[in-house]
C-alpha positions in Angstrom: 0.0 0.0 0.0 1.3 3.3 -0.8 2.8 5.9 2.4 0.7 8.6 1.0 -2.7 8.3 2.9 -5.9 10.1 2.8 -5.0 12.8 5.3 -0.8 12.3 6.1 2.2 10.1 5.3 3.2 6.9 7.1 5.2 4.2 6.3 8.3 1.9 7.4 10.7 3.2 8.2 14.5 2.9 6.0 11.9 1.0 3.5 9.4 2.3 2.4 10.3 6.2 3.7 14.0 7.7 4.4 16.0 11.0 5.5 16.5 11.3 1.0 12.0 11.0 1.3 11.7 13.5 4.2 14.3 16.0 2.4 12.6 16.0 -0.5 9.1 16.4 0.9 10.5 19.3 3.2 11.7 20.8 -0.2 8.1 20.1 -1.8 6.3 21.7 1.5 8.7 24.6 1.3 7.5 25.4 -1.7 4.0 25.1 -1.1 3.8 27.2 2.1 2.1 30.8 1.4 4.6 32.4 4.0 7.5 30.2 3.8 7.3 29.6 7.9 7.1 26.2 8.6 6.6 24.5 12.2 8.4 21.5 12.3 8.4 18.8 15.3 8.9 14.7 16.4 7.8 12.1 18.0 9.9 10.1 20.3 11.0 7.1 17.7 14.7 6.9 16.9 13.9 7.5 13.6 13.1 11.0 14.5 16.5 12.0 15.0 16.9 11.4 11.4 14.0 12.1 9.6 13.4 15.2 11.4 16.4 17.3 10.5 16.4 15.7 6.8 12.7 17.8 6.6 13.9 20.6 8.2 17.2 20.6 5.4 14.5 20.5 2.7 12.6 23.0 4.0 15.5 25.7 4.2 16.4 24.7 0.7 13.1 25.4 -0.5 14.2 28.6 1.4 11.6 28.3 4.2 12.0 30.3 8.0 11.6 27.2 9.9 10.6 27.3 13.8 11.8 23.5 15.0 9.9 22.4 18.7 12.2 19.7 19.1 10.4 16.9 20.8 6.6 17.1 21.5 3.4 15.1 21.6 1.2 16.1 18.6 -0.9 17.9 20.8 1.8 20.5 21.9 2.9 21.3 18.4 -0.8 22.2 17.4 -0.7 24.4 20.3 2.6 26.2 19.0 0.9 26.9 15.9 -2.1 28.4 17.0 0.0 30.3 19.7 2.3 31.6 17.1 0.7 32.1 14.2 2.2 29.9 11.9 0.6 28.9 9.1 1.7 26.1 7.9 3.3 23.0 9.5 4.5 19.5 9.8 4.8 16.9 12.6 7.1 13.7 12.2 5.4 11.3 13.5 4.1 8.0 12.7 1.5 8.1 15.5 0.1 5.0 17.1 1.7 2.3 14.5 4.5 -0.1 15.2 7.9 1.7 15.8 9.4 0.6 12.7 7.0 2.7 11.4 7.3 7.0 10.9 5.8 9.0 9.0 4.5 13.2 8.4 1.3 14.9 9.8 1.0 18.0 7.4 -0.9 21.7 8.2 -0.9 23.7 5.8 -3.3 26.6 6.8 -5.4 26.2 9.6 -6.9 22.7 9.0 -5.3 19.4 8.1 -4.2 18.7 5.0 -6.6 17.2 2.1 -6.2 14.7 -0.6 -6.0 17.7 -3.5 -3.1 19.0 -1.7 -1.0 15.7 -0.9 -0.9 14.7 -4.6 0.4 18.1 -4.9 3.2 17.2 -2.7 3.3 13.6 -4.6 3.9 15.0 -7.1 7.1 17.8 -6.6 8.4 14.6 -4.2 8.1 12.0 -6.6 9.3 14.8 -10.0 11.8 16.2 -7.8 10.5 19.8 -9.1 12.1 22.4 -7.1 14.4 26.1 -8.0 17.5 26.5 -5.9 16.9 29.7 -3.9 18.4 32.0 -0.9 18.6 29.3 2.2 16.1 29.2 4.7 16.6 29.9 8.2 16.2 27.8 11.7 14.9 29.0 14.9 14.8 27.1 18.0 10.9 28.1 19.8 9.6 26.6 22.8 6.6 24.0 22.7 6.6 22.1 26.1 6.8 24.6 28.5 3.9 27.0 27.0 1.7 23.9 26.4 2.5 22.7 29.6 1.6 25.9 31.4 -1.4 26.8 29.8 -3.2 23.5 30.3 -2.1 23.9 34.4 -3.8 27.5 33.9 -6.8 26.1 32.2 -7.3 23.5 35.0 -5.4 24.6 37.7 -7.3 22.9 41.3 -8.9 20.1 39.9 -10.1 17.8 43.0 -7.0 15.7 44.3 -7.5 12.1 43.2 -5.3 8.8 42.4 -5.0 8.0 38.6 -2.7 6.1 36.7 -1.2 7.8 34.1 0.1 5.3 31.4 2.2 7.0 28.4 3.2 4.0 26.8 6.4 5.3 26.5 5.3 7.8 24.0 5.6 11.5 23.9 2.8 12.3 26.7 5.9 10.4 29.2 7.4 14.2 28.3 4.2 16.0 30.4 1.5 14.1 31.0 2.6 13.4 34.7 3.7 17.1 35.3 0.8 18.6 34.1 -1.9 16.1 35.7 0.3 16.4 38.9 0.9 20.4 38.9 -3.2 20.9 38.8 -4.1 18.2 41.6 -4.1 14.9 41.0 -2.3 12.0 42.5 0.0 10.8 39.6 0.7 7.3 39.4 2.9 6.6 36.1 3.2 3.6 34.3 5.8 3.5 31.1 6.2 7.2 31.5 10.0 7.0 30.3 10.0 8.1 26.7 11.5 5.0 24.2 10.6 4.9 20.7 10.5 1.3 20.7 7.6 1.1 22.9 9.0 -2.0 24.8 6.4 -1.8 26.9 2.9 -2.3 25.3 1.7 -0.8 21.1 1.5 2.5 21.4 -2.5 1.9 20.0 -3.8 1.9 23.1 -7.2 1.0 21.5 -5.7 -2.0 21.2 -7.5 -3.4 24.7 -4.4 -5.5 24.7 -2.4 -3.3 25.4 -4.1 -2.0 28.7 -3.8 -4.8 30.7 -0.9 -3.8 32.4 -2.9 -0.5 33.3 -6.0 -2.4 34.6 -3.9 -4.5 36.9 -2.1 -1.0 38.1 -5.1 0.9 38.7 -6.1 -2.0 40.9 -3.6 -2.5 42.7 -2.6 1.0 43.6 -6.8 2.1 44.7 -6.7 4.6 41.7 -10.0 5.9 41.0 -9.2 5.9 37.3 -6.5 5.0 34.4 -5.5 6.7 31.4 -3.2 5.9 28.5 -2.2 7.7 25.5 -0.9 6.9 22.3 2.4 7.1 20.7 1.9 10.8 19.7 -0.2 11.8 22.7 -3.4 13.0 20.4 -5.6 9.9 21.7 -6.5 8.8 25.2 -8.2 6.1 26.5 -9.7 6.4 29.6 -9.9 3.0 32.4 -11.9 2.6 35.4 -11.5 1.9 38.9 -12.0 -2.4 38.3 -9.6 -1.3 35.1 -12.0 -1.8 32.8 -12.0 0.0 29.4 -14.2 2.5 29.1 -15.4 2.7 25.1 -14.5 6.7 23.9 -18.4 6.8 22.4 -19.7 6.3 26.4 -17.0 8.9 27.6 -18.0 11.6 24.8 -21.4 11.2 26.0 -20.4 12.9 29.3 -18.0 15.4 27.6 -21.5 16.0 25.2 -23.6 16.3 28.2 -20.9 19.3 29.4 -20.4 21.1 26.7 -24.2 21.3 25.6 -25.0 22.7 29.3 -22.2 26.0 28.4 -23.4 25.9 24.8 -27.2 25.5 24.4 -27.9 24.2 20.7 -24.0 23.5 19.2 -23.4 21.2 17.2 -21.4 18.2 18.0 -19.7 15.9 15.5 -19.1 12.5 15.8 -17.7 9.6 14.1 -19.9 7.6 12.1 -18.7 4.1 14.1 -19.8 5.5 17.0 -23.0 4.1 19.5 -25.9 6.1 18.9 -26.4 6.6 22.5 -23.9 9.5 21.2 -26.6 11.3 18.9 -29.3 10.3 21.1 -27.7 12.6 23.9 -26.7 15.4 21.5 -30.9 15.7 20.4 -31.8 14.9 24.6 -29.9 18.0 25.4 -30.7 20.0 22.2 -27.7 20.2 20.1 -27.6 19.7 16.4 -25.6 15.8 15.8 -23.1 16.0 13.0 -22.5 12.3 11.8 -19.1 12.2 10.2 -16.7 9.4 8.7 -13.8 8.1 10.7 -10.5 9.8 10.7 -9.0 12.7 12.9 -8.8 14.9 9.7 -12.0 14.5 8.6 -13.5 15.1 11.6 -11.2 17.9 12.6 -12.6 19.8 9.2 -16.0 19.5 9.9 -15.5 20.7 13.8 -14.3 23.5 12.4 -16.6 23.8 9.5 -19.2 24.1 11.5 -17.7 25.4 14.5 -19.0 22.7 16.6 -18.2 22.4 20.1 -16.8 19.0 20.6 -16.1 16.3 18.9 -15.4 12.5 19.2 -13.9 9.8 17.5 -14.0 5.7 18.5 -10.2 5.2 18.7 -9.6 7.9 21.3 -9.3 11.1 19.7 -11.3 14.1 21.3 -11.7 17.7 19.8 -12.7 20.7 21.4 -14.3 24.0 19.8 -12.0 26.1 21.8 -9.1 24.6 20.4 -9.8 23.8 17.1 -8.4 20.2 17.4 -7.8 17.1 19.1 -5.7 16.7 22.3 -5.4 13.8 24.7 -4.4 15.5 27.6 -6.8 18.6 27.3 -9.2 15.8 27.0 -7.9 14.1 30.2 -8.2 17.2 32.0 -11.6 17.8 30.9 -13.2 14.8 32.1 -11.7 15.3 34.9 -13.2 18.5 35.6 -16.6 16.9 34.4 -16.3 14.7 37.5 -15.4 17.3 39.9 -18.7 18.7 38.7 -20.6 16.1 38.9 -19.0 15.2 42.6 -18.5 11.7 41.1 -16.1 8.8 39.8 -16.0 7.8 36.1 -17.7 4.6 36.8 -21.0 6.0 38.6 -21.2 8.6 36.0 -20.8 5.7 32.9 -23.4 3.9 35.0 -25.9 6.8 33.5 -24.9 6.1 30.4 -27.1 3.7 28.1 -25.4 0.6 26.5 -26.2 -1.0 23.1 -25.1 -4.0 21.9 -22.4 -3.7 19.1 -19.9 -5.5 17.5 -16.4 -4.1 17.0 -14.8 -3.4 13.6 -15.8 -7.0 11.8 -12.6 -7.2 9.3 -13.4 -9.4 6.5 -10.8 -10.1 3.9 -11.9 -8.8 0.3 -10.3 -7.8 -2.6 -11.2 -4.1 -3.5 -13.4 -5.1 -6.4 -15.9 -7.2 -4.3 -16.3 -4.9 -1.9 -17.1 -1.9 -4.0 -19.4 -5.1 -5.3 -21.0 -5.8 -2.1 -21.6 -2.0 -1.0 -23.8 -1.6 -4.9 -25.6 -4.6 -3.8 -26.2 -3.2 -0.6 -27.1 0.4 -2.4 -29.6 -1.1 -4.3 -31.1 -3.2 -1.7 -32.1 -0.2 0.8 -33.9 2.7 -0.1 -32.1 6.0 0.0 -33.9 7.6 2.8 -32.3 4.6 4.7 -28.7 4.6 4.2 -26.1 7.3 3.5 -22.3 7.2 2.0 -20.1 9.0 3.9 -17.5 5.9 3.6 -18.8 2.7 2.4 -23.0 2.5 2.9 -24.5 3.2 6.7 -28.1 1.3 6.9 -30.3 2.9 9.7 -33.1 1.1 11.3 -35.4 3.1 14.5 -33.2 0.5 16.8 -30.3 -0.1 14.9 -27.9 0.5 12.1 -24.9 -1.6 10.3 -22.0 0.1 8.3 -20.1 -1.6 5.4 -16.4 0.0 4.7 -13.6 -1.5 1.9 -10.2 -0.5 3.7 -8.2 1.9 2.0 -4.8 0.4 3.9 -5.6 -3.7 3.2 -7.8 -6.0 1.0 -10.5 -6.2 3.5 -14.0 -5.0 3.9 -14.9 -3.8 7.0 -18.6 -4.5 8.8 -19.7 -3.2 11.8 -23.4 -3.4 13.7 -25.4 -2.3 16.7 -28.9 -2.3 17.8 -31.4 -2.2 21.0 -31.1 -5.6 21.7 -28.9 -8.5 21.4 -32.0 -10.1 19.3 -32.1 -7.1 17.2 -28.5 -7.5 16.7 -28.2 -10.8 15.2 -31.7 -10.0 13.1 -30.0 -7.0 11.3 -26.4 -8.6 10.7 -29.0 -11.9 9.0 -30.3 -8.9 6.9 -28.0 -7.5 6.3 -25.7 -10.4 4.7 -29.4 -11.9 3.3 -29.0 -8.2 0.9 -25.7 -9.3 -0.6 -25.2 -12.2 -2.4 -21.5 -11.5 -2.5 -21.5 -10.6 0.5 -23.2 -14.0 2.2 -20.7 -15.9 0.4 -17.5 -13.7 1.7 -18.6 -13.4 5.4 -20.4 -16.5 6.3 -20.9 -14.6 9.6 
């Protein structure tokens, strides 16, 4: 599969994407930026250290004034960027996949890159199209400490309790445990060195997997709570006080139930995979639900398209009006503040939040041809007042829906159902593979 994605760059690492790749494409952003002032910052892989200031060298030869933040979770450079006004950036990164893996987060203007303007870079990368001109400049700015200090400003006296804080060895190791401890809670860390090989657990944490060490922690030290980030620090996943997972659509229906009481009718977007206990509390409490497809960028755009106040995605990521984006710990710190408010734990305020059944992601394997096969029989099988095509075909029911995807990263269709019941359940997945010939023969089910 090709490194160039639907919304940023990732592959492995010395194979499929080197320092000659990152030079190139900091020569092909260089050229591209309207003010030739580029943010540049890294994750914590060793690759980093290599890929990073090959970027930053293509940048300066595209003659580009380039601020580097050195080492930062995703969330921090965002924060640089809004905080100084630069337009255009890029954040080496490879997020939550495997460490051989790296890869390029790309800004250029205030929202996150599109496909139109990736094959734009494709294609000065892969032409090597670019004018020697006057070199560029470097500038050392700081990116920890401001996000760091606004976030203890933002929650400064949240009520003292015992959570562990699990980084996975990622980039939130750098200032998860300050911040959460500098605004009044009782830090316990797990994996909160920073090692790009992530010998500890993935650095998905949605991976459940991965969390066990977490659950067992919480546990044992009486926290009330657990959280654990990703390998970049934009996702968080939040555990409870047994250390069990707590699903990010159940959590955003807390952080919806907040942010609707401050702003009375905003609109909330939310990932398409997500329970609909989500939209049911957006309407309950008078907001306008925004259904949107999976992905931080595409969600990101339409939060800010419609200047919703929050939004939510399955895997872990959480935006927020105010800052225009996603960020893990701002998201922490939130629903922490949410419980202070509500004088509660996370699990007795989860016990007031409905459950449906649903099935996880359901990953079929499917050559690309049958599955743009199956979603045409499944087009033509439901009436249009039923379904919708944001990615793939979403089928609704009054108590129930089911979403057919083909992956854009493997040969696989991708099914996933929920309904009322566990009855309900089983009935629409029957339907549902009843509708499609091809289909019933590819997932027996």
């Amino acid at each position: 599969m090709s490194i160039w994605k639907s919304c940023d760059i990732r592959g492995v690492y010395d194979v499929e994407l080197d320092a000659d790749f990152a030079r190139a494409l900091g020569r092909a952003v260089g050229q591209r930026s309207a003010d030739a002032l580029v943010l540049v910052a890294g994750d914590v892989r060793p690759s980093t250290a290599v890929l990073k200031p090959a970027l930053i060298e293509g940048l300066t030869q595209a003659g580009a004034r380039v601020l580097d933040g050195g080492t930062a979770p995703t969330p921090a450079f965002y924060h640089a960027k809004r905080r100084l006004a630069v337009p255009d950036g890029v954040m080496v990164t490879a997020s939550h996949n495997p460490p051989a893996y790296n890869g390029f987060k790309i800004e250029m203007g205030a929202r996150p890159i599109d496909t139109a303007e990736l094959s734009v870079l494709r294609g000065l990368v892969e032409t090597a199209a670019w004018q020697s001109v006057q070199p560029g400049v470097v500038e050392s700015v700081d990116v920890l400490g401001s996000y760091a200090a606004d976030l203890v400003s933002a929650y400064d006296q949240l009520r003292p309790r015992r959570v562990v804080v699990d980084a996975g060895n990622g980039c939130m190791a750098l200032v998860a445990p300050q911040v959460l401890a500098a605004v009044g809670i009782e830090v316990v860390p797990l994996f909160c060195e920073p090692d790009g090989t992530f010998p500890n657990r993935s650095p998905n944490p949605s991976d459940v997997r991965s969390l066990v060490a977490l659950g067992d922690a919480v546990q044992a030290h009486g926290a009330e709570m657990g959280i654990a980030f990703d390998g970049d620090g934009d996702r968080a996943v939040f555990v409870d006080s047994s250390g069990q997972v707590a699903p990010a659509d159940r959590v955003l229906v807390l952080m919806v139930r907040h942010a609707l009481q401050r702003q009375p009718g905003a609109a909330i977007v939310y990932d398409q995979k997500a329970s609909d206990v989500v939209r049911q509390a957006i309407i309950v409490r008078g907001g306008r639900p925004v259904r949107e497809r999976s992905g931080f960028a595409h969600i990101k755009r339409r939060l800010l398209a419609t200047q919703a106040a929050l939004a939510g995605e399955v895997s872990g990521h959480f935006f927020f009006g105010e800052l225009g984006g996603d960020d893990a710990l701002y998201a922490a710190c939130y629903l922490l503040r949410i419980l202070d408010e509500l004088g509660t734990t996370l699990d007795r305020a989860l016990a007031d939040v409905p459950v449906y059944p649903i099935t996880p992601d359901l990953r079929v394997p499917c050559e690309p041809v049958a599955a743009r096969q199956i979603i045409k029989e499944l087009t033509a099988a439901y009436d249009e007042s039923r379904r919708d095509h944001l990615d793939g075909i979403r089928i609704s029911w009054d108590d129930g829906w089911a979403l057919v995807r083909e992956s854009v990263t493997e040969p696989l269709i991708t099914l996933r159902f929920e309904a009322h019941s566990e009855a309900r359940l089983a009935a629409i997945q029957r339907e549902v593979r009843a509708a499609s010939p091809l289909l019933a023969a590819t997932w027996p089910g």
